[in-house]
C-alpha positions as CSV (number, residue, x, y, z in Angstrom):
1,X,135.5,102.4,-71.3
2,X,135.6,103.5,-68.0
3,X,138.6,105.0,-66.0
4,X,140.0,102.5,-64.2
5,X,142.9,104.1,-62.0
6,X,141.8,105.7,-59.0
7,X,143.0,109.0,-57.8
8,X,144.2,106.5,-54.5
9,X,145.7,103.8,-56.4
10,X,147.9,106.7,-58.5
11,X,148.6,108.0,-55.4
12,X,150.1,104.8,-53.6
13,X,151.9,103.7,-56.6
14,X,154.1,106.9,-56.5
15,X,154.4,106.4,-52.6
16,X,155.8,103.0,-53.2
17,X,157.6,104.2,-56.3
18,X,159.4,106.6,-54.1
19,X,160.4,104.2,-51.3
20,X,162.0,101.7,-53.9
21,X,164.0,104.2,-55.1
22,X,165.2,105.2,-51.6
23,X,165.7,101.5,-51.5
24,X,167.8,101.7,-54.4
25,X,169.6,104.5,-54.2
26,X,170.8,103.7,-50.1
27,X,171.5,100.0,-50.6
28,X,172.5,99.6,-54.2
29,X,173.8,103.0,-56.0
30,X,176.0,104.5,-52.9
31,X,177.7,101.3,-52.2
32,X,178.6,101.2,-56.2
33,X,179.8,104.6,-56.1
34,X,182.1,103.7,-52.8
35,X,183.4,100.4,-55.2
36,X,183.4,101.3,-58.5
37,X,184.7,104.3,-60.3
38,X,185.3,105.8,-64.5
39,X,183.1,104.1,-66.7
40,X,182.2,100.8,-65.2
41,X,180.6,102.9,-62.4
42,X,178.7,105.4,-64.8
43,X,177.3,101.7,-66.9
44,X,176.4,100.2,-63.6
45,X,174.6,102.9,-62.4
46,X,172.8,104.0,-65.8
47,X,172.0,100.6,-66.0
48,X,170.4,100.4,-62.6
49,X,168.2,103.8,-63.1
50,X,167.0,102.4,-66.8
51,X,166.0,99.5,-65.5
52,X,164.0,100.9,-62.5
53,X,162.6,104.1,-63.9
54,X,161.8,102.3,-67.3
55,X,161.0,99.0,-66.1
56,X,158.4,100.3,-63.4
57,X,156.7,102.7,-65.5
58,X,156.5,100.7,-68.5
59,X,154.5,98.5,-65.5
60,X,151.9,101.0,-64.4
61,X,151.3,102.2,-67.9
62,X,150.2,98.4,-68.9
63,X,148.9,98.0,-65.9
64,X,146.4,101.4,-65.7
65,X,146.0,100.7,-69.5
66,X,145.2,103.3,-72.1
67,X,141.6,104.1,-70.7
68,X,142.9,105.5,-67.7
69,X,145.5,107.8,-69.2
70,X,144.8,110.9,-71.4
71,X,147.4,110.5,-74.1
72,X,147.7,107.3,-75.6
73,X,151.0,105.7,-73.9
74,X,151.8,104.4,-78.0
75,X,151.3,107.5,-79.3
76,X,153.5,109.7,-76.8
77,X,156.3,108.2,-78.3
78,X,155.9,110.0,-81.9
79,X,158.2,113.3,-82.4
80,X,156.4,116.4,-82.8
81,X,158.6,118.3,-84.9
82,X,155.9,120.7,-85.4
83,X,155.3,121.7,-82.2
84,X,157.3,125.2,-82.4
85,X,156.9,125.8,-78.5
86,X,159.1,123.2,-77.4
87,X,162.1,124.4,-79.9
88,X,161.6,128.4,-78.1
89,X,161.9,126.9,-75.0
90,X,165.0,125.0,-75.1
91,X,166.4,128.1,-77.3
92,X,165.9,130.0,-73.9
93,X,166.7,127.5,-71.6
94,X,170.0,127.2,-73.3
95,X,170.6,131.2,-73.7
96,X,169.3,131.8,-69.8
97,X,172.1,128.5,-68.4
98,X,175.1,130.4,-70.6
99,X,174.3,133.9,-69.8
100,X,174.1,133.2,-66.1
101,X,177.1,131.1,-66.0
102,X,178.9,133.9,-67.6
103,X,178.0,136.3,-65.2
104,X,179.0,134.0,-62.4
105,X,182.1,133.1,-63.4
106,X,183.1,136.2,-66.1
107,X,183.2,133.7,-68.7
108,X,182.1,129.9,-69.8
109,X,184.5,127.2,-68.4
110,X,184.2,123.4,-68.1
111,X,183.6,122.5,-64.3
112,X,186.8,121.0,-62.3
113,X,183.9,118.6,-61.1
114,X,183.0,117.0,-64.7
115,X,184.2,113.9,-65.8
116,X,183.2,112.8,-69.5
117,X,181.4,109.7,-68.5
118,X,178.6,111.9,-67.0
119,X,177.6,112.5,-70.7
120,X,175.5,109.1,-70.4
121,X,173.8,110.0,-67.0
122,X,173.2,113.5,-67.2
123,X,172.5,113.4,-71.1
124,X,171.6,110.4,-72.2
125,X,169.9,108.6,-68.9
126,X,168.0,110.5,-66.9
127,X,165.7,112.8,-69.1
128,X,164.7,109.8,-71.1
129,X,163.8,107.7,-67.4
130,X,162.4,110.5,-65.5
131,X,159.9,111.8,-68.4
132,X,158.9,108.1,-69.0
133,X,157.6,108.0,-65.3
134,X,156.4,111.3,-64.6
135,X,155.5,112.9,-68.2
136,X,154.7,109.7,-69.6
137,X,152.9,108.2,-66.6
138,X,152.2,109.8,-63.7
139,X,151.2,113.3,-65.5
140,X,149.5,111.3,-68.5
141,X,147.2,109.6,-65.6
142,X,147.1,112.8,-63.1
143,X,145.4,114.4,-66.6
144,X,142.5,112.3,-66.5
145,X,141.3,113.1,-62.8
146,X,142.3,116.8,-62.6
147,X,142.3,120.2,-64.6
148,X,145.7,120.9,-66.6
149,X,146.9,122.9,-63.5
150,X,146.1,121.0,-60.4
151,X,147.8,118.0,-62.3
152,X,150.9,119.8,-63.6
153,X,151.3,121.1,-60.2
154,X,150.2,117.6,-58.0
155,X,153.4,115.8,-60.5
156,X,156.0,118.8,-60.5
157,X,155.4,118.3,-56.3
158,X,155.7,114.7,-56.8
159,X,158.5,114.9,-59.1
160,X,160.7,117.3,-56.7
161,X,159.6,114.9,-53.8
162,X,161.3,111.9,-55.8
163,X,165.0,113.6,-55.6
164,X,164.5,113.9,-51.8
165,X,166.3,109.8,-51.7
166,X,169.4,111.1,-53.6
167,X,169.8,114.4,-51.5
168,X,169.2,112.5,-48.3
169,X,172.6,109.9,-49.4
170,X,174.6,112.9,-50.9
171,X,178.0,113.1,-49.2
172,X,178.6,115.6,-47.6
173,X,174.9,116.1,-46.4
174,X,174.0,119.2,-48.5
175,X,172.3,122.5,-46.1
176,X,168.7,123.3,-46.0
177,X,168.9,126.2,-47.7
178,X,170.0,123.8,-50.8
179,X,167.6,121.4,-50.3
180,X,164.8,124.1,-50.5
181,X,166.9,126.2,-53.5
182,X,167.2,122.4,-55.6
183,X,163.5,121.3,-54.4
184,X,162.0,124.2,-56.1
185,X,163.7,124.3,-58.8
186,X,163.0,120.9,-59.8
187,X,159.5,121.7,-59.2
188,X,159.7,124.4,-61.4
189,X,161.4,122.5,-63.7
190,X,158.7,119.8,-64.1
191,X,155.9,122.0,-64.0
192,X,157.7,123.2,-67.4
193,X,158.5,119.9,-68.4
194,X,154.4,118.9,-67.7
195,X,153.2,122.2,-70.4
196,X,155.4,120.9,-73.1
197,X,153.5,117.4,-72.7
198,X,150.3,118.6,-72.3
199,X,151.1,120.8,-75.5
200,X,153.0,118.5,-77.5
201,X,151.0,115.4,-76.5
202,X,154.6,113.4,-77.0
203,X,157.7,112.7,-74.4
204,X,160.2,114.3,-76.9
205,X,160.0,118.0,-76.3
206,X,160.5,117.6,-72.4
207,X,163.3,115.1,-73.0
208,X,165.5,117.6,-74.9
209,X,164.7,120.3,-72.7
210,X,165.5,117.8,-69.9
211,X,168.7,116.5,-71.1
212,X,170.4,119.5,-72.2
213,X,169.5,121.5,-68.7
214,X,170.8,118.2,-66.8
215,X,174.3,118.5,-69.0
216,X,174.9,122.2,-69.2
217,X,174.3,122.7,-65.1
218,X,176.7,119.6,-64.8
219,X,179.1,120.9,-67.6
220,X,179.5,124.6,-66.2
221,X,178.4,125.0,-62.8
């Protein structure tokens, strides 16, 4: 069957993807975060990113279909506990996050900033949303118009571009130089994300390695 998502249609949908989440994040999220606090915050607000991340790309992908993607959106699903890669990976992710902490702050100690409910966001919530829509979706359909690199590189942009609406409501405004210093780094950071589901062919290996960057940053920075 032939491809049926264009290279343009892809292209809007993560335009408009983008500007509901600016939508979301302005008039819904920082208004719940002025209200709200503890727990009922950290539900309301998981709840809000599960339903918009997981809701809109469980959409597109019935929408495009499985013709138009290059791993089958079923499939993605399945563990690869085989896929030896994805364990090095996180066992350097996990040694490079420690060792630099240490040197930073001569020794590993639990943020002043960390509150336990941010177990659910930072572990639980976000690597499972944001691989659905841009491992599971956005890379998965890149992958059938593009070579391995232009695509992992086209969705690690588009991925860094889709933190933009949270910097641009964080209080107090954050300087340029940390926009640029988190922008590539997240880039970076979903460019990896994109190999180990290219490699793997399955969401899991980029949802660990995901999660557990998301709670050890949050945990000891």
């Amino acid at each position: 069957m032939a491809n049926t998502l264009s290279k343009r249609r892809l292209f809007i949908q993560v335009i408009i993807f983008w500007v509901i989440w600016l939508g979301v994040q302005s008039l819904i999220n920082v208004p719940i975060e002025h209200h709200l606090t503890g727990w009922p915050q950290e539900i309301v607000l998981d709840g809000i990113k599960l339903f918009v991340w997981c809701g809109c790309a469980w959409w597109l992908i019935r929408q495009a279909g499985p013709q138009s993607l290059a791993v089958d959106p079923q499939k993605q699903w399945h563990p690869n506990w085989s896929f030896t890669a994805g364990y090095v990976i996180w066992a350097v992710m996990v040694v490079y996050l420690l060792a630099q902490f240490w040197l930073v702050h001569h020794g590993l100690r639990v943020a002043h900033t960390f509150l336990p409910e941010y177990w659910g966001r930072y572990f639980l919530v976000v690597g499972i949303t944001e691989e659905m829509m841009f491992r599971g979706y956005v890379f998965n359909a890149l992958l059938k118009h593009f070579s391995f690199a232009w695509a992992n590189a086209l969705q690690a942009i588009a991925f860094a571009a889709m933190h933009i609406p949270r910097y641009l409501t964080t209080v107090p405004p954050m300087s340029p130089l940390t926009w640029i210093s988190n922008l590539v780094s997240v880039a970076i950071l979903g460019a990896i994300f994109g190999w180990l589901y290219a490699k793997s062919r399955s969401l899991w290996p980029g949802i660990a390695v995901h999660m557990t960057w998301d709670i050890l940053v949050t945990l000891f920075a």
